[in-house]
N, C-alpha and C positions, 0 to 999 in steps of 0.2 A: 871354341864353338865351331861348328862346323857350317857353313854357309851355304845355301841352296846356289849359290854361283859353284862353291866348289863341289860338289853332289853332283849338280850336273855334267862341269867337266869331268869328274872320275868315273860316271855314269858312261859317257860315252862308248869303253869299250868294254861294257857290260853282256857278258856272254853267259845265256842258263843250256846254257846247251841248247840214269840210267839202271812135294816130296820128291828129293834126287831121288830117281829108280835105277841109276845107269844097272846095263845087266854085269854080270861077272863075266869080268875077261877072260878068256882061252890061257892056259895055262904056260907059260914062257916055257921057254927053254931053259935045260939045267942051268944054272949061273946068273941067268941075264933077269930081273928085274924090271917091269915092263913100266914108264910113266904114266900117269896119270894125266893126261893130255888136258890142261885149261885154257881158253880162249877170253880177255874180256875184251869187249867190242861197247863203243855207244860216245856219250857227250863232256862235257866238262864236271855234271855230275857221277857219273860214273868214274871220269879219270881220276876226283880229288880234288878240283879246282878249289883253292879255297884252304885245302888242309895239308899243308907244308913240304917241305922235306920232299921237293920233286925230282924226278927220273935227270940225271945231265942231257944236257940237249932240247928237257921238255919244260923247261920252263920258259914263259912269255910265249910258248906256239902254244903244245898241246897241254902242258900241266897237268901232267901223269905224278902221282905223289904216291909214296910210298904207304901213306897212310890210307889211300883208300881202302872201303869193303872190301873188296877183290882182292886187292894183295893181302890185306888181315888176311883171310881167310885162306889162302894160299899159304901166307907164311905159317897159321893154323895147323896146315896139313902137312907140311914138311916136319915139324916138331914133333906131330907123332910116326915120324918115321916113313911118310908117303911119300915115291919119289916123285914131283911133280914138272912138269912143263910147261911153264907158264908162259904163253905169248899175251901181252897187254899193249893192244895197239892204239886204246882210248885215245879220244881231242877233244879239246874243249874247241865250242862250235860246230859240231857234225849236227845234221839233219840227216834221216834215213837215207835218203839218197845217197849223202857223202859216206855212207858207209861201202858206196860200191865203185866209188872212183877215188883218183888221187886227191888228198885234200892235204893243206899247208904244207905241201911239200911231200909227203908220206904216202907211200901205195894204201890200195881201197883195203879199209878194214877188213870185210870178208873174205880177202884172200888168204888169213892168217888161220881160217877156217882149214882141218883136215879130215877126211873122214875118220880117222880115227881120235879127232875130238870127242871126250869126255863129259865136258862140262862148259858152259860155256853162259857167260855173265853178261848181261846188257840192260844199258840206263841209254834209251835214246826217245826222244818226243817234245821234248821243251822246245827243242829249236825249230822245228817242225811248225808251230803252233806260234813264234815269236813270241815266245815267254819271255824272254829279256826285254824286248820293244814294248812288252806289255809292264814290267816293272818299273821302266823308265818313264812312264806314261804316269805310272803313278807317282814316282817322285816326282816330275817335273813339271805334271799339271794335273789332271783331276781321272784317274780310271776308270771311275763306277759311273755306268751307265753305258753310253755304248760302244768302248772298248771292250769293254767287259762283255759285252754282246757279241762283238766281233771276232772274240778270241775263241768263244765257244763254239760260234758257228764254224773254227775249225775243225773240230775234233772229229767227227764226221770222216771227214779226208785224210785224216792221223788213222782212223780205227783201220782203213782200207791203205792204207802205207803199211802201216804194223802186219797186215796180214800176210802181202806181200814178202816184206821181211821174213816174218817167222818162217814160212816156206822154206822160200830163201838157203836160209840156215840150215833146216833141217837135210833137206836136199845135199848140201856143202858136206855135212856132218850126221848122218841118219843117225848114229845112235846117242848124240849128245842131247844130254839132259842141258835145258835153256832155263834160265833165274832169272826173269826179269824183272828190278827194282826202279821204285817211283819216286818222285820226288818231294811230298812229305809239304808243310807248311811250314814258309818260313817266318811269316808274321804273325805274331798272336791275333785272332779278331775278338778280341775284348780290350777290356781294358790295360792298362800299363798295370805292372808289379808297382806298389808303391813302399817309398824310403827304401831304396837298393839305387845303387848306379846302375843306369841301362845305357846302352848303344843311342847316339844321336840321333840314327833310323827310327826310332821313337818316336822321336818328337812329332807332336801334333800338325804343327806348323810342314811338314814334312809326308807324312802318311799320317791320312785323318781316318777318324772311324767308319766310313760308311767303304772307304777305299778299302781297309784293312776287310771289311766283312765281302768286297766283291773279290780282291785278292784270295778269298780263303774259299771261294765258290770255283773260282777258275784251276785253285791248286788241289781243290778237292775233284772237279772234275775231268784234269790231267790224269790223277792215275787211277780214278772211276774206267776212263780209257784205257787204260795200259791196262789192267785187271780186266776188262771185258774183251780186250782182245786175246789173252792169254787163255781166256777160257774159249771164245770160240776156235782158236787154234789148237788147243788142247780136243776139242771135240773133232777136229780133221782128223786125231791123229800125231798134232806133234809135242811131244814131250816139255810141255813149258810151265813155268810157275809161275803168279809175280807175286813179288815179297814187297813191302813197300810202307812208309810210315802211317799211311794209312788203313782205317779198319774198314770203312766204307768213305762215301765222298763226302762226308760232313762229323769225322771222328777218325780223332790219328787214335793210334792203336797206345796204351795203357806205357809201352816203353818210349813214346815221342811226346806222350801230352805232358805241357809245362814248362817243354823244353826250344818250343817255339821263341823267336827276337821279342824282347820286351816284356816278358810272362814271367822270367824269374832272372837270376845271375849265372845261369847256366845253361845257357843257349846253347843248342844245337847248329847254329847258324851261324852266318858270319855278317855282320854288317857293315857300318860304315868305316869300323874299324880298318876294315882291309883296305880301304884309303888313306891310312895314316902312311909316313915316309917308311920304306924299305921292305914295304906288303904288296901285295900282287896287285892293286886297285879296282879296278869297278870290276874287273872280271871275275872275282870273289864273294860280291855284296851277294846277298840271299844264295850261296850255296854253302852245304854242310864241313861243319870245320871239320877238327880230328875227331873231338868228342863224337859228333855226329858219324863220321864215317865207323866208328868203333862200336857205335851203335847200332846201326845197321849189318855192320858183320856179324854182331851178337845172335838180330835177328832170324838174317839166313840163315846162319848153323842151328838155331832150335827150330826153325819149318825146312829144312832140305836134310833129311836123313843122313845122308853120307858121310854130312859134311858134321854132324854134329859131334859134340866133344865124348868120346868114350866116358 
């Protein structure tokens, strides 16, 4: 059994952090085959935190894992024969800012930006907003009420970070088409699946009901943000989407529902689990495992044209 002593210590370094139209390129030269320039940029959702199988060197900094969306979808497009370029400079812990200075060690994400960037992936706003500070708040003492006030009253200062960004980007990369994905709900706010083993994160004793319903308000109006700022940057002018488990801010989209911690035996998430010996610890709890990240590559290939499966 898992004990709110130990939750808390593994809590500690708990980190949440992330239609293609590109035009038809100029025709190469006889011979030469021209890449497919991809960029993914953004937080420890983006990188994979959580879903195994990480990059050497990236594990315990940034926790780039093979299995993230990104790389699916990358490895996707090599398979049918697309020569691709993948730069994935993800970390778990970026905040938009860190995207434009050295962070754990590693030059500013955007400078892996080229102009002849293609494509280009970003999961970044959690850390922004202390989405982690805010799940720890819930395990470790009561959320609902006004943290839960407090966290919203960020979003505001996130929507005007993001816009900044998107810019940003475009400017680095005029013609890359931008996918930006949300962060989805990682606690059910209902009830427990009953007679199934579920995640310790369950337990009542742990995340109660009324936390579980202000949790699922905060994570629905995280990428309520990220989806309104994609659209008014889209209206500037810059080419961007967001794709994301959610279908508005209060209903995950038809491929994520049920698949939230404690709703069934097949989570999309990771919980307490990832505190067990020889798993990555608190910097895992509430982000998407494999399943999850395989999911989400699903859904960008059936909304980004390009990318979709012939």
């Amino acid at each position: 059994m898992v004990t709110r002593t130990r939750i808390v210590a593994g809590l500690t370094g708990l980190v949440m952090a992330a239609g293609l139209t590109a035009g038809t390129a100029a025709p190469a030269a006889a011979g030469v085959t021209r890449s497919f320039d991809v960029v993914a940029l953004g937080d420890s959702y983006g990188a994979g935190t959580g879903a195994g199988d990480y990059e050497p060197g990236t594990e315990g900094i940034c926790y780039r894992s093979r299995n993230s969306a990104s790389t699916i979808l990358v490895e996707r497009l090599r398979q049918r024969g697309t020569n691709v370029r993948f730069a994935n400079v993800m970390c778990s812990g970026a905040a938009v800012q860190d995207l434009r200075q050295p962070f754990k060690g590693e030059p500013p994400q955007l400078d892996a930006l080229r102009r002849s960037t293609d494509l280009v992936t970003l999961n970044i706003g959690g850390n922004d907003i202390d989405f982690a500070g805010y799940g720890g708040v819930c395990v470790q003492a009561d959320c609902a009420g006004a943290p839960t006030t407090a966290i919203l009253d960020r979003m505001p200062a996130l929507r005007r970070s993001l816009s900044g960004l998107l810019t940003e980007i475009k400017r680095r990369s005029p013609r890359a088409q931008i996918v930006m994905t949300g962060y989805g709900r990682a606690v059910t706010n209902g009830q427990n699946a009953t007679g199934v083993p579920l995640d310790p994160i369950c337990d009542a004793g742990v995340l109660s009901a009324e936390e579980r319903l202000a949790g699922a308000k905060v994570s629905g109006a995280l990428d309520a943000t990220l989806s309104r700022s994609a659209q008014a940057a889209r209206a500037r002018g810059v080419d961007v989407r967001f794709v994301g488990p959610h279908l508005n801010s209060t209903t995950l989209r038809p491929e994520f529902a049920g698949h939230s911690l404690c709703e069934s035996t097949d989570p999309f998430y990771r919980g307490f689990d990832a505190l067990a010996p020889g798993q990555e610890g608190g910097v895992a709890v509430l982000h998407l495992n494999r399943q999850g990240h395989a999911a989400l590559a699903d859904l960008i290939q059936r909304k980004v044209p390009i990318l979709a499966a012939p």
